[in-house]
DSSP file (Angstrom, degrees, kcal/mol; ACC not computed):
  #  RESIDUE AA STRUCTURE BP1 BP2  ACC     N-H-->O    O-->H-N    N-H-->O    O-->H-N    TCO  KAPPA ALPHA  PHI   PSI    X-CA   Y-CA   Z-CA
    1    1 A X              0   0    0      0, 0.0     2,-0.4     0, 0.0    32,-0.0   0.000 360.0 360.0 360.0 142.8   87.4   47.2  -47.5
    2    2 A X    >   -     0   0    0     30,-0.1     3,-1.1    31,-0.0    23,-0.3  -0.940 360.0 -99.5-137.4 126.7   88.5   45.4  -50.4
    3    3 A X  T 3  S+     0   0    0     -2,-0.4    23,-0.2     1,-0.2     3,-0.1  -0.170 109.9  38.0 -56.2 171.0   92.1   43.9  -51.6
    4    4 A X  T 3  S+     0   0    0     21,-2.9    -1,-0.2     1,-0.3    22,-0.1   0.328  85.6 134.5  69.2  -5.8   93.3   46.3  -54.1
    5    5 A X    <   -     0   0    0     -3,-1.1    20,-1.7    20,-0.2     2,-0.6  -0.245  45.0-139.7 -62.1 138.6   92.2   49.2  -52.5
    6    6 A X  B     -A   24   0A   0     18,-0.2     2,-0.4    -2,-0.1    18,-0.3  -0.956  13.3-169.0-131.8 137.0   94.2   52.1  -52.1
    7    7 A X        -     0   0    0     16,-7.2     2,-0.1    -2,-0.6    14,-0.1  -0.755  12.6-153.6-128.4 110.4   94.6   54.5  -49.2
    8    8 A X        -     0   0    0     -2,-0.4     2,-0.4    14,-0.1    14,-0.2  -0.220  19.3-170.4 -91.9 120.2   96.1   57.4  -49.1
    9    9 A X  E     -B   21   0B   0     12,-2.2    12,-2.2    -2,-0.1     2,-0.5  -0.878  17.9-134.1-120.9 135.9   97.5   58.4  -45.4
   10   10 A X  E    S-B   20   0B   0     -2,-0.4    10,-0.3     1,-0.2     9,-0.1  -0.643  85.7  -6.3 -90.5 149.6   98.9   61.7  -44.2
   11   11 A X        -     0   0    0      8,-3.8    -1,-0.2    -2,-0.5     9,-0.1   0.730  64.1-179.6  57.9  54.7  101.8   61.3  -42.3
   12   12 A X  S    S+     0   0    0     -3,-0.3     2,-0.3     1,-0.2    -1,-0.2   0.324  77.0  16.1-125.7 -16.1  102.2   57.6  -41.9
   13   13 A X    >   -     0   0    0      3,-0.1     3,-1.0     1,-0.0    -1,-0.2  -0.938  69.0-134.7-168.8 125.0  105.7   58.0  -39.6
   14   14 A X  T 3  S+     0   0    0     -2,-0.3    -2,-0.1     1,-0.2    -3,-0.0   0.625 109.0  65.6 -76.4   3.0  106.9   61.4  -37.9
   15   15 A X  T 3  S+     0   0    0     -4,-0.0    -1,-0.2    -3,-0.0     2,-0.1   0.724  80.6 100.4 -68.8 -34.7  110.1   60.2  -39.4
   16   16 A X    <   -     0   0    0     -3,-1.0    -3,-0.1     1,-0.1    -5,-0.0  -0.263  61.5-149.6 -76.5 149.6  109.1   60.4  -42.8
   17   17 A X  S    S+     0   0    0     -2,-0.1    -1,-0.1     2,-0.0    -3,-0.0   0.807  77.4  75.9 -73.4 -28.2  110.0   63.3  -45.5
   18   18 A X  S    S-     0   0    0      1,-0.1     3,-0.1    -8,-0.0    -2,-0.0  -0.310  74.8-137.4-101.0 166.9  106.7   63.0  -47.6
   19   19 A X  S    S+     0   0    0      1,-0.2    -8,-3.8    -9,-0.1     2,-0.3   0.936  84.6  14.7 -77.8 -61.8  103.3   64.5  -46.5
   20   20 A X  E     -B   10   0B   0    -10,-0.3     2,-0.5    -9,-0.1    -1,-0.2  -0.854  61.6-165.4-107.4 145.1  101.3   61.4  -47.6
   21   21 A X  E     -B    9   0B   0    -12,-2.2   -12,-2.2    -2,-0.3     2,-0.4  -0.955  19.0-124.4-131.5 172.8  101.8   57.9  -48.7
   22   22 A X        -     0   0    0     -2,-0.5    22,-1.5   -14,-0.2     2,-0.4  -0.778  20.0-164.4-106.1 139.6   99.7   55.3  -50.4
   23   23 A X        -     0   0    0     -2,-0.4   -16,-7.2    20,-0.2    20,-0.2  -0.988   5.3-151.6-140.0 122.2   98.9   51.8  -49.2
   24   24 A X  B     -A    6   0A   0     18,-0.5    18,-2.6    -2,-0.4     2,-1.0  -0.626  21.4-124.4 -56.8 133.9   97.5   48.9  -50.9
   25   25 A X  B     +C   41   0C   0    -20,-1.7   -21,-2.9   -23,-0.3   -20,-0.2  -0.877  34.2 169.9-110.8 135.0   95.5   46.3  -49.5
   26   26 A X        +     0   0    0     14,-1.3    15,-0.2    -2,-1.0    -1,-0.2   0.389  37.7 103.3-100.3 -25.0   97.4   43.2  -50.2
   27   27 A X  S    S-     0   0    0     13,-1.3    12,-0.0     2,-0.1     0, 0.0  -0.582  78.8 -99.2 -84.5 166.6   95.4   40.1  -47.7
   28   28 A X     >  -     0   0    0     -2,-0.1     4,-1.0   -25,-0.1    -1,-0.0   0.263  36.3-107.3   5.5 150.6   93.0   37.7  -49.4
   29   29 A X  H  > S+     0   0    0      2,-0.2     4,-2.6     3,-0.2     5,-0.2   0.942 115.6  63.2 -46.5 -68.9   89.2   38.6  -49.1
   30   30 A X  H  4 S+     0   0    0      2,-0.2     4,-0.4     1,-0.2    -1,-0.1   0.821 100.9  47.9  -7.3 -93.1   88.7   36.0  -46.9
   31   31 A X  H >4 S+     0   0    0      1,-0.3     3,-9.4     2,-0.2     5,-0.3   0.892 111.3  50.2  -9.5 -98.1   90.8   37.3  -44.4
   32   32 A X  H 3< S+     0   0    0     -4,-1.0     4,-0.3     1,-0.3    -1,-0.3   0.820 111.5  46.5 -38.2 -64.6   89.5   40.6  -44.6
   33   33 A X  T 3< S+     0   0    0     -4,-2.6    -1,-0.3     2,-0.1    -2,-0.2   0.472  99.2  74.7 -76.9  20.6   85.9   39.7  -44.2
   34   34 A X  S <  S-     0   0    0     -3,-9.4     2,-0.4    -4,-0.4    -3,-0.0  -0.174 102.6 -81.6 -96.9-142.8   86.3   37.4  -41.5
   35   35 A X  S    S+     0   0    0     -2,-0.1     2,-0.4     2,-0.0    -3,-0.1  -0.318  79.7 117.1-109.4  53.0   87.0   39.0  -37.9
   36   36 A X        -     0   0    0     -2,-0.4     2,-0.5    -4,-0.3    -2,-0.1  -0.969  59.4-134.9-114.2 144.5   90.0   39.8  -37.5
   37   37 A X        +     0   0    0     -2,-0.4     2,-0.4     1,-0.0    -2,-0.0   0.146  69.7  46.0-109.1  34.4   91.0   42.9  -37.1
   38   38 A X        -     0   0    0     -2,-0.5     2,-0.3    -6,-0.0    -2,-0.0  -0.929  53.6-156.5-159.6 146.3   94.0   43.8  -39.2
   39   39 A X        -     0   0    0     -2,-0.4     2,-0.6    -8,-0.0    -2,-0.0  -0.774  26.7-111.0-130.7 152.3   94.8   43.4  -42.4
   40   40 A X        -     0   0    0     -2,-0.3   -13,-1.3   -15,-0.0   -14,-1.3  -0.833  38.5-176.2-113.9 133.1   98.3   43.3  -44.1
   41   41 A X  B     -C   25   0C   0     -2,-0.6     2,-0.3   -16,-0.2   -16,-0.2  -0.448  10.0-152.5 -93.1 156.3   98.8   46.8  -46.6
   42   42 A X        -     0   0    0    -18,-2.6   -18,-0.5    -2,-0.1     2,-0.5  -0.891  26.3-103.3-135.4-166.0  102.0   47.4  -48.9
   43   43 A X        -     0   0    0     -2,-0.3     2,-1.2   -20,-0.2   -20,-0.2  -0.945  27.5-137.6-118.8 124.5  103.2   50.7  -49.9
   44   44 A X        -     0   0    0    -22,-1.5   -22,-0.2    -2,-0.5     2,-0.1  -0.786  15.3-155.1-114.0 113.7  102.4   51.7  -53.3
   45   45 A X        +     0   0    0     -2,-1.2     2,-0.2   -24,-0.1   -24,-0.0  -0.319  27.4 148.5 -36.0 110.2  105.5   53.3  -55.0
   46   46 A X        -     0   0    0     -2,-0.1     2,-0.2     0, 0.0    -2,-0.0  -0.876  28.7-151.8-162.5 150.8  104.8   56.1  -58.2
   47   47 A X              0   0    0     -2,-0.2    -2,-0.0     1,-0.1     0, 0.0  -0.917 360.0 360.0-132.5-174.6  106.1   58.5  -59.3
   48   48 A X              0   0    0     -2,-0.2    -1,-0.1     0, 0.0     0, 0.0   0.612 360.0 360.0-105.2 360.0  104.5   61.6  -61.3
């Protein structure tokens, strides 16, 4: 995993209207390659 990364998830909330959404990952390298086991995503917004 790498920041900047984008990951496309089906169904993300049984609330939500869309099929899929896209998530960036937003933490620091660091972070991510030490051992901790979650990492903070944002939601990336387009439209076509």
């Amino acid at each position: 995993m790498k920041r900047g990364e984008l990951y496309r998830v089906y169904k993300p909330n049984k609330r939500d209207p869309k099929e899929f959404r896209v998530f960036a990952i937003v933490s620091r390298q660091a972070l991510i390659d030490s051992q901790f086991s979650t990492v903070i995503c944002a939601p990336y917004l387009f439209s076509l």
